[in-house]
C-alpha positions as CSV (number, residue, x, y, z in Angstrom):
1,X,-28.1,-14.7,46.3
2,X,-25.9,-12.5,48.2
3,X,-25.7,-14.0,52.3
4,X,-23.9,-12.1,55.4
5,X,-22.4,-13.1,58.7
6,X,-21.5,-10.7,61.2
7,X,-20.6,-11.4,64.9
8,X,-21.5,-7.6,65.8
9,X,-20.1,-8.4,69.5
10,X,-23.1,-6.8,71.1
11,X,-26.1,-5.4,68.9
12,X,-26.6,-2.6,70.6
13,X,-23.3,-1.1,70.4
14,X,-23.5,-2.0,66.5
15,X,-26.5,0.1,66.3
16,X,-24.6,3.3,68.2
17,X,-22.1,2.1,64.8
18,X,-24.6,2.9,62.3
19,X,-25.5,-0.9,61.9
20,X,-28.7,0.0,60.2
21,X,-26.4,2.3,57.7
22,X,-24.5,-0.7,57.1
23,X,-27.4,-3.0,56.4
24,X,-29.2,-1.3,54.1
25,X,-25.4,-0.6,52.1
26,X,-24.7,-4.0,52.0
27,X,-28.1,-5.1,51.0
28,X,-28.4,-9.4,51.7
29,X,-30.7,-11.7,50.8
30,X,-29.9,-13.2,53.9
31,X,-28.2,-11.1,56.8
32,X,-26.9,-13.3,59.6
33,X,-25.7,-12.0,63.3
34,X,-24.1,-13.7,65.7
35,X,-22.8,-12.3,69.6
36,X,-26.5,-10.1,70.1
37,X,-26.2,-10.3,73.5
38,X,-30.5,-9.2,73.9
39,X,-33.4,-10.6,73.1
40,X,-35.8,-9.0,70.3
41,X,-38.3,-7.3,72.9
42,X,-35.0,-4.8,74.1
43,X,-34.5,-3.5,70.7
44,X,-37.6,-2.0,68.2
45,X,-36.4,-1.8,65.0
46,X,-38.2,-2.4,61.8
47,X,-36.1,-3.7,58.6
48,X,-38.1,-3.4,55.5
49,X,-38.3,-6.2,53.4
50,X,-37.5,-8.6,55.6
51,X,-38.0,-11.5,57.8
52,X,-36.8,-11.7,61.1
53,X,-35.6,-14.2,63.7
54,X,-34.3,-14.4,66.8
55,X,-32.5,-17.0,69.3
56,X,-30.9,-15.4,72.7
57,X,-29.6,-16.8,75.7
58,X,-31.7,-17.8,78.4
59,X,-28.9,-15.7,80.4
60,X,-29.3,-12.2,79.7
61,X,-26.3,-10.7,78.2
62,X,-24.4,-13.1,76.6
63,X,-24.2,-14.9,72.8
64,X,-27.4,-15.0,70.5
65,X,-28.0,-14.8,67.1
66,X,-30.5,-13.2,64.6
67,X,-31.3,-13.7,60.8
68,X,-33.1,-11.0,58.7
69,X,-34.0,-12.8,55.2
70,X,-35.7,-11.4,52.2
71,X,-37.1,-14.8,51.4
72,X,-39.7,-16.2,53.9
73,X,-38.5,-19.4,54.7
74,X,-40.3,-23.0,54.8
75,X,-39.5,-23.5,58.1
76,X,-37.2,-22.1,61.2
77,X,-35.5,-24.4,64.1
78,X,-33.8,-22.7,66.9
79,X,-31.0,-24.4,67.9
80,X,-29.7,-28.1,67.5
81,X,-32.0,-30.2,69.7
82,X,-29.0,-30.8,72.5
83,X,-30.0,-28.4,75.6
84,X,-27.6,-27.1,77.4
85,X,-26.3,-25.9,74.0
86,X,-29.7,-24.5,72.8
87,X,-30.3,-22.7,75.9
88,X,-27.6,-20.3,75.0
89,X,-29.0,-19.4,71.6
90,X,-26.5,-20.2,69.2
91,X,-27.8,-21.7,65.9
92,X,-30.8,-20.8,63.4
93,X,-31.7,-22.7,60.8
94,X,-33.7,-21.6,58.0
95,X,-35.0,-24.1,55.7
96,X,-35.9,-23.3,51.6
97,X,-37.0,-26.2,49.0
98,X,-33.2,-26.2,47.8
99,X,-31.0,-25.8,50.4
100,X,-30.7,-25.0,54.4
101,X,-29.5,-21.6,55.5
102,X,-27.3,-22.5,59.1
103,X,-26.6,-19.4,61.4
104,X,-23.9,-20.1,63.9
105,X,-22.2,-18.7,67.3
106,X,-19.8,-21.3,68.2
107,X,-18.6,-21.3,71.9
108,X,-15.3,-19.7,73.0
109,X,-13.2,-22.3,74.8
110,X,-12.0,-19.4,76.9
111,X,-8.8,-17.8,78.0
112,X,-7.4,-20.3,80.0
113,X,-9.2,-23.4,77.9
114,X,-11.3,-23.4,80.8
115,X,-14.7,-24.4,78.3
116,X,-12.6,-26.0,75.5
117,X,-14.5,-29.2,77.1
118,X,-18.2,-27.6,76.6
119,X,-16.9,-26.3,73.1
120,X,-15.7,-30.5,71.7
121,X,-19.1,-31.3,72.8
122,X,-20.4,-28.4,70.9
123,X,-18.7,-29.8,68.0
124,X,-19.7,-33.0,68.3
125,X,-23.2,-31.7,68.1
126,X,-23.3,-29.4,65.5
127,X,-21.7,-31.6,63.0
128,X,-24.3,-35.0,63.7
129,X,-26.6,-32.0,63.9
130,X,-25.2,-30.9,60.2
131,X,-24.6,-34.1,59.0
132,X,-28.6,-34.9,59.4
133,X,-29.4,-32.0,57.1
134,X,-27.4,-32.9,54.2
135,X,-29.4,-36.0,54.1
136,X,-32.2,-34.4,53.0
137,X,-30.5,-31.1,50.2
138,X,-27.5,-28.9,50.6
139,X,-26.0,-27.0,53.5
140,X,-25.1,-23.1,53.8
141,X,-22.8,-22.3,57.2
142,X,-22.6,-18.7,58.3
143,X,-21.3,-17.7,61.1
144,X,-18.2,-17.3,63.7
145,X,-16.8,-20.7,64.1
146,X,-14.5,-19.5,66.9
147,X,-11.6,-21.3,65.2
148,X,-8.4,-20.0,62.5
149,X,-8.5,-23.4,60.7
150,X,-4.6,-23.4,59.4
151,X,-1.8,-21.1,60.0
152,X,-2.5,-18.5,57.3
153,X,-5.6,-17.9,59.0
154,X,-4.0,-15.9,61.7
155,X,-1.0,-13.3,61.7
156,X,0.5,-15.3,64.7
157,X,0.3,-18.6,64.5
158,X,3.4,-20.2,66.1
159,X,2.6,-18.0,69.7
160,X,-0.7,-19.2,69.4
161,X,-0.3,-22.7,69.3
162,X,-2.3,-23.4,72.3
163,X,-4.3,-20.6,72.7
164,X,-8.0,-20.9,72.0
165,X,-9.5,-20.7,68.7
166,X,-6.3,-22.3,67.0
167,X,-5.7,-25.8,69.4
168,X,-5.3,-29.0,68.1
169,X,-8.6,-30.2,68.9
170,X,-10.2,-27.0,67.6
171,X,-8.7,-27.1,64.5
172,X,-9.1,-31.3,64.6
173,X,-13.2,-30.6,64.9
174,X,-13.0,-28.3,62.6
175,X,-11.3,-30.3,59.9
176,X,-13.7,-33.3,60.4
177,X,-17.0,-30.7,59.8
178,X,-15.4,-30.0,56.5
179,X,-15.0,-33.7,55.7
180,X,-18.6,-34.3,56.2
181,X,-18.7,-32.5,52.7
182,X,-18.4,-28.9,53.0
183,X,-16.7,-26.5,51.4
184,X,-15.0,-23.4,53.4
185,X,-15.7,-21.0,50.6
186,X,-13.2,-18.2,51.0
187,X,-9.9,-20.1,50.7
188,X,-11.7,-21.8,48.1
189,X,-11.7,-18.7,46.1
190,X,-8.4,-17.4,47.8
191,X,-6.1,-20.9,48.1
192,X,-3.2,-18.7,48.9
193,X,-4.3,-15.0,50.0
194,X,-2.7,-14.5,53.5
195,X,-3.4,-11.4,56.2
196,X,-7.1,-11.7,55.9
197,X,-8.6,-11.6,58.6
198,X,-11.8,-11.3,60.7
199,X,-11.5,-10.8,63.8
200,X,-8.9,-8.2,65.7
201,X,-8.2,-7.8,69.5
202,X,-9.5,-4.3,71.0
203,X,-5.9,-4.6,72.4
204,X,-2.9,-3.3,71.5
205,X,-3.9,-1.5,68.5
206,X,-4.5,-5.2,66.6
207,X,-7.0,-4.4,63.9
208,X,-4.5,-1.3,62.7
209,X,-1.5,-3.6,62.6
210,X,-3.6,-6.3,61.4
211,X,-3.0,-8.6,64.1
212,X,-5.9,-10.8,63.1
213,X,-7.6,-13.7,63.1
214,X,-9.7,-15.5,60.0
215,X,-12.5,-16.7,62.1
216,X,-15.8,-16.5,60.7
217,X,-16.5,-18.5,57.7
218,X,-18.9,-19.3,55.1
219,X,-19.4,-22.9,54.7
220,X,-21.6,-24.6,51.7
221,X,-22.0,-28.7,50.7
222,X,-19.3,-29.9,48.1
223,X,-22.6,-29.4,45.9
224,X,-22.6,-26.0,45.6
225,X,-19.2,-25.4,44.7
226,X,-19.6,-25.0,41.2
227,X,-22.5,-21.7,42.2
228,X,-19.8,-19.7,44.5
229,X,-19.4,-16.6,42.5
230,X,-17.7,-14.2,45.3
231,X,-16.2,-15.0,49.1
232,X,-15.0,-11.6,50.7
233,X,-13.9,-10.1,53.8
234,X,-15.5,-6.7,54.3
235,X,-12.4,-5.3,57.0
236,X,-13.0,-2.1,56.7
237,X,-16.0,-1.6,57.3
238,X,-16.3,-1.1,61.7
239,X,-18.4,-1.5,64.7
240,X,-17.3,-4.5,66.0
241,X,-14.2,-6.4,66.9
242,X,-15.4,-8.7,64.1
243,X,-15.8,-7.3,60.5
244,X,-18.6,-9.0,58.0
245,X,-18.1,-11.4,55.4
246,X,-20.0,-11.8,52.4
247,X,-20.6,-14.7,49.9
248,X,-22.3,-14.5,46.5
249,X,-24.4,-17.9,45.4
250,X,-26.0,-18.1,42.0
251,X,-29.0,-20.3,43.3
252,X,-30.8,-20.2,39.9
């Protein structure tokens, strides 16, 4: 099975960047978005062949996700279950008879840190919220998980030290959501590869001097190590401040 995540940091300015180009070249089993910024009833589009489903924000404009699936799913949750979390629309889960499909927006702690308080509880959350799951068959994460999990994961990491996305308690949170038994599945194939990255400021010309940041991830339970075929980072491909990422699973 072939999965995408994409935070397309608005989808209607991905669509005036040929996202639909994009999505039919990249052809998913499963295509996850994150960052939508709508709800389904401000966009018609039709995707042939797939499934669709949609989580937005009960405050227009801001975060969202959507999944587009070839496979109709057993079930579909919106959200985690915790409110004031849900009520931003950041998780979908799909569930199958082998495994559960998890897409994710986690929050931004903010320029000044100013939510890095919301986003622990986030974390705390999502991983009980994870951790629940893998009681029951294995787990596969998709999404932008707002964090550059060690230093090779961004091209600056000493000035960003204390900057969100690469704190201490960021990077803690993020570390204990692997130990729950998950595998981050790029550097899994890549232990070493440096300046890969997927996310770029709009400023000061980051993305063409690859002034980036590895923050969107594709996670899967220790179980499913042994089915990973290929992790990559599509950067060139444009539209957003994000690029895609795209995992191969044999699920046989």
């Amino acid at each position: 099975m072939k999965f995408i995540s994409w935070n397309v940091n608005g989808f209607r300015a991905a669509l005036r960047h040929d996202f639909i180009g994009t999505f039919d070249k990249l052809d998913a089993d499963i295509f996850g978005i994150q960052n939508i910024r709508l709800s389904q009833d401000e966009v018609h589009l039709q995707f042939p062949g797939y499934y669709e489903y949609w989580n937005y924000s009960d405050e227009k404009g801001y975060d969202g996700v959507a999944i587009f699936t070839k496979k109709k799913p057993l079930a579909v949750t919106l959200g985690i279950g915790i409110p004031p979390y849900d009520r931003q629309g950041r998780t979908i889960t799909l569930e199958y008879s082998n495994f559960y499909y998890i897409n994710t927006y986690v929050p931004f702690s903010g320029e000044d840190l100013s939510r890095l308080g919301f986003r622990m509880g986030w974390d705390d959350a999502f991983r009980a919220y994870v951790a629940d799951l893998m009681k029951n068959k294995p787990v596969i994460i998709g999404g932008d998980m707002s964090v550059a999990n060690e230093p090779i994961d961004l091209a600056e990491p000493d000035e960003n030290r204390h900057h969100a996305g690469f704190t201490e308690q960021e990077r803690s949170d993020f570390k204990k959501l692997l130990k729950l038994g998950l595998v981050d599945t790029f550097r899994y194939m890549h232990p070493e590869k440096a300046g890969k990255y997927t996310y770029w400021s709009y400023r000061y010309n980051a993305r063409s001097k690859n002034k980036g940041w590895r923050l969107d991830y594709f996670l899967v339970s220790d179980s499913l190590k042994s089915s990973i075929k290929k992790a990559k980072i599509l950067s060139t491909i444009p539209g957003s401040d994000h690029c895609p990422i795209s995992l191969k699973l044999n699920m046989n």
